[in-house]
C-alpha positions in Angstrom: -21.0 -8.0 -3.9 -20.0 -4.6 -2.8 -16.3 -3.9 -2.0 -17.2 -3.2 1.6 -18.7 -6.4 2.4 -16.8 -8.9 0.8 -14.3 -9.7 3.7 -16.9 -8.1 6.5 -15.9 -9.7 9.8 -13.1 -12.4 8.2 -10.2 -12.3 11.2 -7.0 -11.8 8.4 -3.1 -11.5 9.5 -0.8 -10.3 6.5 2.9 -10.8 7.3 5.9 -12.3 5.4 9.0 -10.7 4.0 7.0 -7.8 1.3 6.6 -4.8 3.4 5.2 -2.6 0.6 2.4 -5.7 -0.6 1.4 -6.1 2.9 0.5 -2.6 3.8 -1.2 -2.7 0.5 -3.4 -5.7 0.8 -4.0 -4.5 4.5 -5.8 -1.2 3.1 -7.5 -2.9 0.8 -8.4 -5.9 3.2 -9.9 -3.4 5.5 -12.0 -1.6 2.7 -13.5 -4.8 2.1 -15.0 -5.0 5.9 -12.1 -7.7 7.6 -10.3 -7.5 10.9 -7.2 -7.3 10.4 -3.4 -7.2 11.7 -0.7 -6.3 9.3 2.7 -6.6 10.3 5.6 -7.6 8.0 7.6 -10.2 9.5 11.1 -8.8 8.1 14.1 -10.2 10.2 11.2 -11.0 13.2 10.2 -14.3 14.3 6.7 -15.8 12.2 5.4 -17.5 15.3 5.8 -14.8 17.3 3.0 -12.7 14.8 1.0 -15.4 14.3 0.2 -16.5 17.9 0.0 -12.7 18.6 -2.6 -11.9 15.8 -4.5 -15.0 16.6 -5.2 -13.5 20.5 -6.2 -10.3 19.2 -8.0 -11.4 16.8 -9.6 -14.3 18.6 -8.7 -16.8 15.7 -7.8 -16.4 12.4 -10.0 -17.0 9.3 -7.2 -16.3 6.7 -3.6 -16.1 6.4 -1.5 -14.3 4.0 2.1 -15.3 3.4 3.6 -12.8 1.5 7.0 -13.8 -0.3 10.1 -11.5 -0.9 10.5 -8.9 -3.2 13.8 -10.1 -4.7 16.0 -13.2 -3.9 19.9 -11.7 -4.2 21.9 -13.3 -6.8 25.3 -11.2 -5.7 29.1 -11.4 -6.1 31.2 -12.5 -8.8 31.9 -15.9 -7.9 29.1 -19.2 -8.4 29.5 -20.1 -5.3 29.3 -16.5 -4.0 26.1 -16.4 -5.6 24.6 -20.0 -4.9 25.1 -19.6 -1.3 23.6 -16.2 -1.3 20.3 -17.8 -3.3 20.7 -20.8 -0.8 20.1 -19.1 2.1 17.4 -16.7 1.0 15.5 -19.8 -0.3 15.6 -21.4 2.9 14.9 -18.6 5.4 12.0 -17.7 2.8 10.2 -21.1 3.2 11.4 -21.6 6.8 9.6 -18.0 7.2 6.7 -19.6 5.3 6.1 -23.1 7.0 7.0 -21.9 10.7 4.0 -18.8 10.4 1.7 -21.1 8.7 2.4 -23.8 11.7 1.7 -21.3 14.3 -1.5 -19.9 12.8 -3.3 -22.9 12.1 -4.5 -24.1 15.4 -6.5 -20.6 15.0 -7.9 -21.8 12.2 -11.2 -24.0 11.9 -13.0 -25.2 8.9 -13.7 -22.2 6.2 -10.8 -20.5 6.6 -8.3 -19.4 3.8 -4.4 -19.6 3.4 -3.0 -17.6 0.4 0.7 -18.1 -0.3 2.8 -15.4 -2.5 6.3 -15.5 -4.3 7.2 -13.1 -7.0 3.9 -10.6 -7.3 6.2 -7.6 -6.1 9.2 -8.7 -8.1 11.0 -5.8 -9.6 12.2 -6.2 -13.4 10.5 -7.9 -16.3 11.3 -11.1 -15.6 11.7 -13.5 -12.1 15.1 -14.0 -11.7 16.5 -17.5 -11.1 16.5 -16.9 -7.5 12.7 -16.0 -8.2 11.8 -18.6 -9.9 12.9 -21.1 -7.6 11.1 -20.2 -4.6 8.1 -19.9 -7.1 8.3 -23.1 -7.6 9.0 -24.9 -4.0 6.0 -22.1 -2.8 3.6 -23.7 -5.7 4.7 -27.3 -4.6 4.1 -26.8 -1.0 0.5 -25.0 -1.5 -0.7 -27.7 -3.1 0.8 -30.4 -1.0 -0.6 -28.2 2.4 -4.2 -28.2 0.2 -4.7 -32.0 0.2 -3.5 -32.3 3.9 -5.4 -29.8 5.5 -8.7 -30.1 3.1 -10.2 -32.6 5.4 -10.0 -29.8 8.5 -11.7 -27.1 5.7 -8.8 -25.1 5.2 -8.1 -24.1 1.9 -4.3 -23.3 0.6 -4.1 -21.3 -2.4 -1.4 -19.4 -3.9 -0.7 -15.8 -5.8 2.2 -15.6 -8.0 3.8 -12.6 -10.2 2.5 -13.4 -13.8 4.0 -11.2 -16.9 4.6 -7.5 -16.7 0.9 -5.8 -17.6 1.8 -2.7 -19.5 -0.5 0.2 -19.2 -0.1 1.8 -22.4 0.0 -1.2 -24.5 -3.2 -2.5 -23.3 -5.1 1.3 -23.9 -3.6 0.9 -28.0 -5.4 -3.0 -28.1 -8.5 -1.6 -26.0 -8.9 1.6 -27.9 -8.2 3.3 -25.0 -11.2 1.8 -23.0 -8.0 0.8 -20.3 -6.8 3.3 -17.4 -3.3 4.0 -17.5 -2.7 2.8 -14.6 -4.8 -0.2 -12.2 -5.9 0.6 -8.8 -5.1 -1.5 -5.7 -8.5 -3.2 -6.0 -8.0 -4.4 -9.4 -4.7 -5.7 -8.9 -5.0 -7.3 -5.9 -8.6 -8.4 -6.6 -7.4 -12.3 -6.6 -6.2 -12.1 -2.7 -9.7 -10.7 -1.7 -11.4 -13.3 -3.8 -9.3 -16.3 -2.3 -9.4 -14.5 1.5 -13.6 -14.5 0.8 -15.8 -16.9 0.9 -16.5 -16.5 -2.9 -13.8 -19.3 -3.1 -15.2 -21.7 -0.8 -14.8 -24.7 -3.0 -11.3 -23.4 -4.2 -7.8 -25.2 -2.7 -4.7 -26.3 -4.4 -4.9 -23.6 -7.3 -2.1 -21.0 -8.5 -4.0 -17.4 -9.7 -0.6 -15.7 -11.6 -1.4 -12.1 -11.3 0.1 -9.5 -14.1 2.3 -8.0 -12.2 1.7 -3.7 -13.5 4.8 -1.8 -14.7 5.8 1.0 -12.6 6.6 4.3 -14.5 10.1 4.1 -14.4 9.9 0.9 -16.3 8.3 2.3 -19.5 10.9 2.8 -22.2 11.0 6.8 -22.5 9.8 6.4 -26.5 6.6 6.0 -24.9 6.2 8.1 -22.2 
């Protein structure tokens, strides 16, 4: 199906606490034909956006949960450091299930929630913090899947797979690969999950390569 017609018409808010993924998946979201309102919730209040995006938009066919870029694991101290990963944990899901809760009486049979954690984290690997909240994000999805599949809402979720490097993959390929992906190839799985492509999908985990940035290429082969 052509990019411009694979999301034509579908209501979609994009909020959550990754400010650079959700502008991103808003301009691709709007290539692909969807109405759309993109705000990242930050320190503001999830219900708040949701009810707000549901009036303008007069309903919402999917939602889009984005998760935070990094989960700080500060100070010297354990306990410095498991209270700081304590309390971004919590306000992360609390962010998660309160939105989610405020959007879905906007939300009828057919329509699409896609849950994030890790796809924007920075480094090669999650961190603990990371890892953690991938986990309880993954756990939830699939719990929300089998309660809310009898209204026809699918829950899915997006998470940060391995580090895709650019210039690796051109040697193996021949140098068939770009250098670098495009927006639409990355974030390909959110449009398939927010279409209705995946009608029949729920309760599944898509682990996306997550694309070095430049800076993160050892200088040997730059």
């Amino acid at each position: 199906m052509a990019l411009g017609g694979r999301l034509a018409l579908r209501r979609i808010l994009v909020t959550g606490e990754d400010p650079e993924l959700t502008e991103r998946l808003g301009a691709v979201f709007e290539r692909c034909g969807a109405l759309l309102e993109v705000e990242p919730a930050g320190s503001a209040d999830g219900t708040r956006i949701a009810r707000s995006a549901a009036r303008s938009l007069g309903g919402l066919d999917v939602l889009v949960n984005t998760g935070p870029v990094v989960i700080p694991e500060v100070g010297a101290r354990p306990s410095d450091i498991r209270s700081g990963v304590e309390h971004a944990l919590e306000r992360s899901m609390a962010l998660l299930v309160t939105t989610t809760e405020a959007a879905l009486p906007a939300m009828g049979a057919g329509a699409s929630i896609i849950n994030t954690a890790g796809f924007s984290a920075q480094g090669p690997v999650l961190s603990r913090g990371q890892e953690a909240l991938k986990t309880a994000v993954v756990e939830t999805t699939r719990g929300w899947a089998h309660a809310l599949g009898p209204r026809g809402v699918r829950v899915n979720a997006v998470v940060g797979g391995p580090r895709w490097d650019p210039l690796l993959e051109a040697g193996l390929d021949h140098g068939q690969r770009p250098d670098t992906l495009t927006d639409e190839e990355e974030l390909d799985a959110f449009v398939y999950l927010a279409s209705t492509e995946s009608s029949l999908l729920s309760g599944s985990v898509l682990a996306v390569a997550r694309a070095l940035r430049p800076d993160e290429l050892a200088p040997s082969r730059r």
